[in-house]
C-alpha positions as a printed NumPy array, in Angstrom:
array([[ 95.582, 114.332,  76.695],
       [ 97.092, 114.961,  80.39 ],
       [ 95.399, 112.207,  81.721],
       [ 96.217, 109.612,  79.275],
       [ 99.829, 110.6  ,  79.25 ],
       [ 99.855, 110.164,  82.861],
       [ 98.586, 106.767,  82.715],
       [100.968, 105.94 ,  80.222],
       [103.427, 107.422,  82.262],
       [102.811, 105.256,  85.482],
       [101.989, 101.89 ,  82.993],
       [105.314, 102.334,  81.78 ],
       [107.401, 103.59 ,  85.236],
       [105.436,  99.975,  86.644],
       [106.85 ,  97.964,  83.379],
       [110.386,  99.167,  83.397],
       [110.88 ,  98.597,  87.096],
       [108.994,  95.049,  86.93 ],
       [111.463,  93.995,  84.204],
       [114.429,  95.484,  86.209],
       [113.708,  93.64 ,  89.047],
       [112.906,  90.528,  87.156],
       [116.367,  91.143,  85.639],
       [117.998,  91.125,  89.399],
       [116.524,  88.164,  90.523],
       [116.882,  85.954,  87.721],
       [120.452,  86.8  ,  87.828],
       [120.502,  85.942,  91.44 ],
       [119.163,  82.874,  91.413],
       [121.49 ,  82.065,  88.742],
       [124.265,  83.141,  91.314],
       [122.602,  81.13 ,  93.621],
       [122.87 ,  77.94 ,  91.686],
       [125.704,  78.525,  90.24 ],
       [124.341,  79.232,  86.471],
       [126.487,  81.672,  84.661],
       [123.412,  81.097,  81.606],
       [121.241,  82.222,  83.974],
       [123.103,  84.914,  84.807],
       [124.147,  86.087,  81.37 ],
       [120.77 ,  85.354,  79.813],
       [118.536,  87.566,  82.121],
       [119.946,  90.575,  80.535],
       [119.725,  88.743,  76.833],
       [115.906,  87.74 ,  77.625],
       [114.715,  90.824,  79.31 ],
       [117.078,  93.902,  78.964],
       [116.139,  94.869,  75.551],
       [112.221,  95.367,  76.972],
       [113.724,  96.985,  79.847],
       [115.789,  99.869,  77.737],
       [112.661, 100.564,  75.778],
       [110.41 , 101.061,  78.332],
       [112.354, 103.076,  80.605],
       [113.468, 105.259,  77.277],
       [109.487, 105.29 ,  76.146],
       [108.595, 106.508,  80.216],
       [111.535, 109.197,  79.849],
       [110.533, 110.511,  76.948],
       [106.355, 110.26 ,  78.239],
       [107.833, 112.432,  80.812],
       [109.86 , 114.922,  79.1  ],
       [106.346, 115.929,  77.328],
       [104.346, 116.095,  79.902],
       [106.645, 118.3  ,  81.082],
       [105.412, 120.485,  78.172],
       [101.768, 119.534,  78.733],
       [101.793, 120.518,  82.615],
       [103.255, 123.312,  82.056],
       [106.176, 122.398,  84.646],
       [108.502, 125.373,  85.934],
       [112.143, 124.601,  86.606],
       [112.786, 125.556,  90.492],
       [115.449, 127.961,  91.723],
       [117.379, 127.286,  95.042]])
């Protein structure tokens, strides 16, 4: 179970970041050109995948937490 969480975990940290950068260059190039559909439709084409897989990869996290058995540290 640990090790296919933490697979998950990493497939989904890659995905979300992809997207997010796909997002930010899209948007520049639509800067770049002078697109404002470009600009505006990045986040229509891409930003709902985005949300979901960074909320998925939180919430992959937030178990294995549980699964790892992770201790909060004390300064």
């Amino acid at each position: 179970m640990k090790r296919l969480t933490m697979v998950l975990f990493k497939i989904g940290v890659v995905l979300f970041l992809a997207l997010g950068v796909g997002i930010v260059l899209v948007q520049a190039a639509g800067l770049v050109v002078g697109s404002p559909g470009l600009v505006s439709g990045a986040v229509s084409a891409l930003g709902m995948a985005m949300t979901v897989s960074a909320g998925v990869t939180g919430l992959l996290g937030f178990v294995m937490s549980y699964l790892f058995h992770w201790q909060t540290g004390e300064d």
